[in-house]
C-alpha positions, -999 to 999 in steps of 0.1 A, spaced: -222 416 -661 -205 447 -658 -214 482 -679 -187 489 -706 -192 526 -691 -179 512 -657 -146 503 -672 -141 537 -685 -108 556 -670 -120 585 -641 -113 618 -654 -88 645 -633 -120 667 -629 -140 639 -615 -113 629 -590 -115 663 -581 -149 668 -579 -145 634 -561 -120 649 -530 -135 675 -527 -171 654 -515 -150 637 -494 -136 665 -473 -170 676 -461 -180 656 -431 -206 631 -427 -219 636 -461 -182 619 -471 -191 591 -453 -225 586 -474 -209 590 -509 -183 565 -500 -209 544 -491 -228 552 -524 -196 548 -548 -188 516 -530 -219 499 -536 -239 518 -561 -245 497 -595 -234 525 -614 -201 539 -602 -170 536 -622 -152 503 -610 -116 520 -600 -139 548 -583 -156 517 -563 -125 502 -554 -111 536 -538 -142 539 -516 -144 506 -504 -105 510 -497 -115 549 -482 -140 529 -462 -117 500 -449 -96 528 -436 -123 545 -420 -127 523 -398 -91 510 -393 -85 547 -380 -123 545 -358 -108 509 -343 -75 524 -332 -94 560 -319 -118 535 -298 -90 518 -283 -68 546 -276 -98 566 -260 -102 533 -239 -68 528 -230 -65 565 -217 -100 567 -203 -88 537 -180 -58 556 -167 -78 585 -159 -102 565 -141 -73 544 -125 -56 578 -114 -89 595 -99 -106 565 -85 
């Protein structure tokens, strides 16, 4: 069963405090992971990290494949 405190709204300075974690690099990656799955996060702040996450690696996939895709063609052109 879910805290009460969970269920309480985020407030603008803690969505700030919030995007502002999640422009430094790597450590944004953690605290994603943290508000995701921590016990204690607010649940509309668990829901955006699990979204943030989901398009984490959406954008990772597509970067993979387009590194592929041109990393053949270079090797097809100097091969």
């Amino acid at each position: 069963m879910e805290n009460s405190t969970n269920q309480v709204p985020v407030k603008v300075g803690e969505w700030v405090l919030t995007f502002l974690i999640v422009s430094i690099p790597i450590v944004n990656l953690v605290m994603l992971f943290v508000w995701a799955f921590g016990n204690n996060t607010n649940t509309s702040k668990a829901n955006w990290a699990k979204a943030g996450l989901l398009w984490m690696a959406i954008i990772a996939v597509i970067y993979i494949f387009i590194a592929l895709v041109f990393g053949a063609s270079l090797y097809s052109v100097y091969s």
